[in-house]
C-alpha atoms as one frame of an Amber mdcrd trajectory, in Angstrom:
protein
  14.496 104.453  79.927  18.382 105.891  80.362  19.209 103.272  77.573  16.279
 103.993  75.032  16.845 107.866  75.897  20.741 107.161  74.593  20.056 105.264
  71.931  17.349 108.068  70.310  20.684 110.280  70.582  22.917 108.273  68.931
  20.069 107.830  66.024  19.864 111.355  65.900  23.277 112.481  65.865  23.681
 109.599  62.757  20.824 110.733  61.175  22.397 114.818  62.031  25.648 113.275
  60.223  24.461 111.749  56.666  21.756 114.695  56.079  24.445 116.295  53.657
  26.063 112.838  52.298  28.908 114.096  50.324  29.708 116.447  52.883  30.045
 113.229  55.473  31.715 110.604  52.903  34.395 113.218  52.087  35.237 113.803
  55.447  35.106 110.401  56.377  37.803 109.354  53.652  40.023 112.375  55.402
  39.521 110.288  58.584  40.386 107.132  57.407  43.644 108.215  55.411  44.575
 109.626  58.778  44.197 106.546  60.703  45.220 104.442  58.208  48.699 106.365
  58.077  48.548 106.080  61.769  48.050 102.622  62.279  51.210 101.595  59.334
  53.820 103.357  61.308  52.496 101.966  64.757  53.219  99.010  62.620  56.297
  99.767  61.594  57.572 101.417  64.784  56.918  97.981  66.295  59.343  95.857
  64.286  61.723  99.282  64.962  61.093 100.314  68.766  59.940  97.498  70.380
  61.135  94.324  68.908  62.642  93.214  72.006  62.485  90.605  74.258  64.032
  89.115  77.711  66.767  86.763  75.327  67.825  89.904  73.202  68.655  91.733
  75.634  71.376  89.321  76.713  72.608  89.008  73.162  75.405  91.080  71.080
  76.121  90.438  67.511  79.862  91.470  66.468  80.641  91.877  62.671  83.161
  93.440  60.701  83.807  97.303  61.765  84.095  98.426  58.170  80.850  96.697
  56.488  78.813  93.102  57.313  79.408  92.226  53.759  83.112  91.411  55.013
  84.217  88.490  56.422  85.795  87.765  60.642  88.090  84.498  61.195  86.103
  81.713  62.399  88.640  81.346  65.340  86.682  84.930  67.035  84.414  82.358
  68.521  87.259  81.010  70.995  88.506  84.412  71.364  85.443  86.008  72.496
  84.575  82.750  74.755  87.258  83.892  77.211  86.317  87.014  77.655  84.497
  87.766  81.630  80.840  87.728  81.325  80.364  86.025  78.033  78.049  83.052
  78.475  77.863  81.502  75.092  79.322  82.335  71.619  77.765  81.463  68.389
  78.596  82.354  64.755  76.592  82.355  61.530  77.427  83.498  57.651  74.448
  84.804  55.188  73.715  82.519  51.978  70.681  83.886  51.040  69.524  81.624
  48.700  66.242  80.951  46.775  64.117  78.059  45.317  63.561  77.151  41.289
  64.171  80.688  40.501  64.874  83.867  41.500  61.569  85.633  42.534  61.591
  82.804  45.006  63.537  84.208  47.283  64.491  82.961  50.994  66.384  83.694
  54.237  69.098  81.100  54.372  71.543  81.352  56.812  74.694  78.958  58.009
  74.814  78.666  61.490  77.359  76.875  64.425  74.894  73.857  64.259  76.173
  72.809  67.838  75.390  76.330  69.395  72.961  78.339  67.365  69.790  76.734
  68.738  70.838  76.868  71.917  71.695  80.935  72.002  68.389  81.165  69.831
  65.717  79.267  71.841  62.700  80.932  70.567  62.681  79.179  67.561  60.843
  75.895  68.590  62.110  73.105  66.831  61.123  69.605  67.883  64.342  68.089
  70.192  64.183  64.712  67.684  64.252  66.933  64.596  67.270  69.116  66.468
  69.169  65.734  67.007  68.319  65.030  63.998  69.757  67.717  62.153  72.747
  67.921  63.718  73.432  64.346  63.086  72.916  65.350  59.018  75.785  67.634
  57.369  73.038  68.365  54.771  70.136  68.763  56.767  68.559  72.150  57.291
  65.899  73.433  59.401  63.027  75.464  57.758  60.521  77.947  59.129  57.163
  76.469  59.277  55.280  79.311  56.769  58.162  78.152  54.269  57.519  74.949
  54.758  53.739  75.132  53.872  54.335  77.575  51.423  56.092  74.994  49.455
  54.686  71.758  50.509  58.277  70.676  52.015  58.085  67.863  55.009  60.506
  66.479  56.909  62.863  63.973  55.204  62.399  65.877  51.670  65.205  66.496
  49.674  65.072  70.371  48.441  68.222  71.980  45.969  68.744  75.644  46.720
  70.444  78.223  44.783  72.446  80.830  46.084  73.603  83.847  43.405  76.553
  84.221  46.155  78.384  81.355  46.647  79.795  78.921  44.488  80.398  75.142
  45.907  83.387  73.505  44.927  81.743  71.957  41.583  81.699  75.006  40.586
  77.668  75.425  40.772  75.733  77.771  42.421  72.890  74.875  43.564  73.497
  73.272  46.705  71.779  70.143  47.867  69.344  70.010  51.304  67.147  67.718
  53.566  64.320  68.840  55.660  65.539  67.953  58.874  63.405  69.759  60.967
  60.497  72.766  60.855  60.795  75.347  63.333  58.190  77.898  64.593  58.474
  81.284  66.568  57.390  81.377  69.694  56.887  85.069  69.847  54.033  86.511
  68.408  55.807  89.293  66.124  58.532  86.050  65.382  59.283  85.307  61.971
  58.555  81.750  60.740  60.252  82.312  56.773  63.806  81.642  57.821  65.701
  78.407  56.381  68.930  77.535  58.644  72.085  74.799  58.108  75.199  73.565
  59.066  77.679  75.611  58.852  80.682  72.804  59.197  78.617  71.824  55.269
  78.744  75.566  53.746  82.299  75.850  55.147  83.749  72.656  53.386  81.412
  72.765  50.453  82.352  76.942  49.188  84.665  77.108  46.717  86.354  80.078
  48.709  86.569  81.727  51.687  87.112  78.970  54.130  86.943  79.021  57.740
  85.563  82.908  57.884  82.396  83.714  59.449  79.518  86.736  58.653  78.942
  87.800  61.924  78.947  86.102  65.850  76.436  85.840  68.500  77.045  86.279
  71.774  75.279  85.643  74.638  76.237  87.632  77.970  75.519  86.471  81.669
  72.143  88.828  83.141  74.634  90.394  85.952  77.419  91.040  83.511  78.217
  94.853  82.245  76.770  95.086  78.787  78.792  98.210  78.025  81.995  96.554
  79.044  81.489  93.334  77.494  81.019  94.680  74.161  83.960  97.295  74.679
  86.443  94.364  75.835  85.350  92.061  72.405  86.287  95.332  69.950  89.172
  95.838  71.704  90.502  92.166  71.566  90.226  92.850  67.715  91.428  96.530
  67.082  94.941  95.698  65.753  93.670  92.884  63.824  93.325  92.723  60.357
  89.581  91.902  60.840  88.407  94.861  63.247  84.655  94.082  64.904  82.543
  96.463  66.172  79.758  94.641  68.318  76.323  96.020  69.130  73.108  94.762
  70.676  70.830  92.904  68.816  68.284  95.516  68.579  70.829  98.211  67.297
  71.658  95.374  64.656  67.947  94.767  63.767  67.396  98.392  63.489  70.673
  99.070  61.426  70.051  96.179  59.333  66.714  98.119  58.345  68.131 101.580
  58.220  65.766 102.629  54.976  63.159 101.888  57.129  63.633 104.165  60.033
  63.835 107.050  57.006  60.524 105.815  55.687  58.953 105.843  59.387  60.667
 109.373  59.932  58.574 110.845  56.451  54.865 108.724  57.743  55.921 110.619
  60.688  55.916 113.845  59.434  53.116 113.000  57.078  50.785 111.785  59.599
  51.156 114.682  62.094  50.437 116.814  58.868  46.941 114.645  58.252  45.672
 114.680  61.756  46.393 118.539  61.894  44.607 119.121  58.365  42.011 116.275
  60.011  41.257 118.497  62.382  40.664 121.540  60.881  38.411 119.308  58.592
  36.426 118.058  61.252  36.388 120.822  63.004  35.296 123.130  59.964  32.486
 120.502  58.821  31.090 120.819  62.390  31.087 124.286  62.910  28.777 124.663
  59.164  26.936 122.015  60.717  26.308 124.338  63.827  25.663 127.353  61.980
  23.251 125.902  59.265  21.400 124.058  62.257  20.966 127.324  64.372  17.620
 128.350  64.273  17.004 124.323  65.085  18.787 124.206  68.195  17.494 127.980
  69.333  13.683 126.025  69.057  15.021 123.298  71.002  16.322 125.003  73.390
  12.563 127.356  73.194  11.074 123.436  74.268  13.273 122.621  77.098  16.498
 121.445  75.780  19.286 122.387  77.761  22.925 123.771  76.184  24.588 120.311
  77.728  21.956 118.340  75.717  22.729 120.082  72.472  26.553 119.776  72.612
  26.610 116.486  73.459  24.557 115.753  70.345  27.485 117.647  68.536  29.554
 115.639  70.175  28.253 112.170  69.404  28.147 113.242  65.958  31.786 114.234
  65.763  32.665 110.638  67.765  30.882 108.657  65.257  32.300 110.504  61.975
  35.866 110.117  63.762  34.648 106.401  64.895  33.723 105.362  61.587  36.710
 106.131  59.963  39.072 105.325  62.604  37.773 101.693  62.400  38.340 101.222
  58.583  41.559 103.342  58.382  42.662 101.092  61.022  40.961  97.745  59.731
  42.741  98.850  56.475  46.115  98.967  58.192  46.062  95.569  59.943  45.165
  93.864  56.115  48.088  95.521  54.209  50.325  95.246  57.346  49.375  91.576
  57.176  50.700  91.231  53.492  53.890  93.425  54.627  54.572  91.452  56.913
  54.741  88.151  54.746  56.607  90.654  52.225  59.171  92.210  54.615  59.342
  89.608  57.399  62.769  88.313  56.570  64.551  91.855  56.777  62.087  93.169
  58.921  60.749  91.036  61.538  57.912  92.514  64.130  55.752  94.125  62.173
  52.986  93.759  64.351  50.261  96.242  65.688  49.936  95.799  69.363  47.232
  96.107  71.707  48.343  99.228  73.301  47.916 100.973  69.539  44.241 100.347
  69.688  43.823 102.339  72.740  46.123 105.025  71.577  43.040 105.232  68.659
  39.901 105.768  70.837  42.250 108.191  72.626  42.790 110.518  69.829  39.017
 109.639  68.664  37.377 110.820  71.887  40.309 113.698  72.356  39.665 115.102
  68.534  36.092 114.576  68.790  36.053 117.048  71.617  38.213 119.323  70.520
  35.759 119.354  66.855  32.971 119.831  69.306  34.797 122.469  71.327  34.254
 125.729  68.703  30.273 124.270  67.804  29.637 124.286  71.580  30.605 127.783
  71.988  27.734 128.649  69.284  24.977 127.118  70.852  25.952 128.283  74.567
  26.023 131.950  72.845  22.634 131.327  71.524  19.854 133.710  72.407  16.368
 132.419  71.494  14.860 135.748  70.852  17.645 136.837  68.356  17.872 133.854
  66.915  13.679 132.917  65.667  12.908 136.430  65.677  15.226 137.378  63.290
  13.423 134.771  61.217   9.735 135.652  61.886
């Protein structure tokens, strides 16, 4: 009876909702543009904010102090090795790189081929395609969405481009075999990413022998994060090549500096929706209250207590705010989807977690009470006499 008695509300209050249909479908859209805006920086704020996990937090990337464009002496690695606390030291240069032409670009990157994988160990790679690989100066590992993208298995032989560096022929195509496919074992991890030898890219470049893009280091858990990273710069001040060294998450999120600007203005823009959302919702409710006044004054004449009528308000508000909450949101995890697959390489995390679903039917049952709050105070002010016998 409870359950039939709850369900005859909830028809009601829909019914209530779609009696003045371009009334609800506008406000609806003004729901879902909120939520959708909502939902893409929870996104984004993900691969920002919380792209972190128990390896990072052990790891420090050093590059040049002035720009990462610039190049650090290969010999940084032995350097840095010594130093109290360091665990393991790793080094890697940028190639970028695409395939066939141009608008097929890829993440290709030149890495210590005896270390990387090691430092690195959430990307999964098969230990007989990691012997493998290191046992093949031209072999390269590839990320397993690249792979299927192109149809590449191990043992194929793939050219890459890079409009970067030149080999010592004097071309700009350099010659691969899939040695092994890797895949991320972290949910937000990106799987796009192409990896060689570096000992290849170093004797194959037509210039800039034995230098390096950046290192990786991995510190010991007890050891001083602050101090290790203060005791690498200052091995290198006075050099010629001065580092500065950072966490991995500072690098991630300086690497994608537009995008904390872009967050900053959805930001700002969202808190601007939901506050115009609100006064939407709110307004559409209150007309709703008013034009339905003399309905709820005979209602209350049969019986129908003030709680009753508010929380038929109230539903109504929760399922207009429901409604479009849902498809803003829906509409968020598709485009954040293609995004991802877009923005993956420079970006990697974009990823709406659990915890941002909550955070929705928070603000869905907080603003739908609030909406309700104003309506609420009209029908507890109603007096039945004024009310029908001002229409008699």
């Amino acid at each position: 009876c409870r359950g039939s008695e709850l369900m005859s509300m909830f028809y009601l209050a829909w019914h209530n909702s779609v009696l003045k249909k371009s009334r609800f479908i506008l406000t609806c859209l003004s729901v879902i543009v909120a939520f959708f805006l909502f939902s893409i920086l929870a996104g984004i704020n993900h691969a920002l904010t919380k792209h972190v996990n128990g390896n990072n937090q052990y790891r420090l990337i050093t590059s040049h102090k002035i720009s990462i464009t610039r190049s650090l002496p290969i010999n940084y690695q032995q350097k840095i090795s010594a130093i109290a606390g360091v665990e393991s030291v790793s080094y890697a240069s940028w190639f970028g790189g695409f395939f066939q032409n141009e608008k097929n670009q890829i993440a290709v990157t030149a890495v210590e081929h005896n270390s990387y994988f090691e430092l690195f160990d959430e990307y999964q790679i098969p230990e007989q395609q990691l012997a493998q690989w290191k046992k093949t100066r031209t072999g390269m590992i590839v990320g397993q969405a690249v792979a299927k993208q192109y149809g590449w298995k191990v043992g194929d032989k793939v050219p890459l481009s890079s409009s970067i560096w030149m080999n010592k022929n004097g071309s700009f195509s350099w010659e691969f075999v899939v040695s092994g496919i890797y895949q991320s074992s972290k949910q937000t991890g990106d799987n796009k990413k192409i990896f060689f030898q570096h000992a290849y890219f170093d004797k194959g470049r037509a210039y800039a022998r034995n230098s390096i893009s950046w290192l990786s280091t991995k510190i010991m858990p007890q050891a001083n994060v602050e101090y290790v990273i203060s005791e690498i710069d200052k091995l290198f001040a006075h050099s010629n090549s001065p580092t500065r060294t950072t966490t991995e998450q500072v690098f991630v999120k300086e690497r994608a500096q537009q995008f904390i600007d872009m967050a900053m203005v959805i930001n700002i823009v969202v808190i601007a929706v939901f506050f115009t959302l609100l006064l939407i919702v709110c307004n559409t409710m209150i007309q709703t209250s008013r034009e339905r006044l003399n309905e709820s004054a005979m209602m209350k004449a049969l019986g129908f207590s003030s709680t009753s009528l508010i929380s038929g308000i109230y539903l109504e508000s929760l399922l207009l705010l429901s409604l479009g909450a849902a498809l803003g949101t829906l509409l968020a995890t598709i485009l954040l989807g293609f995004v991802k697959q877009a923005f993956g390489d420079f970006l990697p995390g974009i990823y709406i977690s659990p915890e941002h679903y909550l955070s929705v039917f928070a603000v869905v049952n907080i603003a739908a009470a609030f909406c309700s709050f104003f309506p609420a105070l009209t029908i507890k002010g109603i007096v039945i006499s004024e009310s029908l016998g001002g229409n008699s």
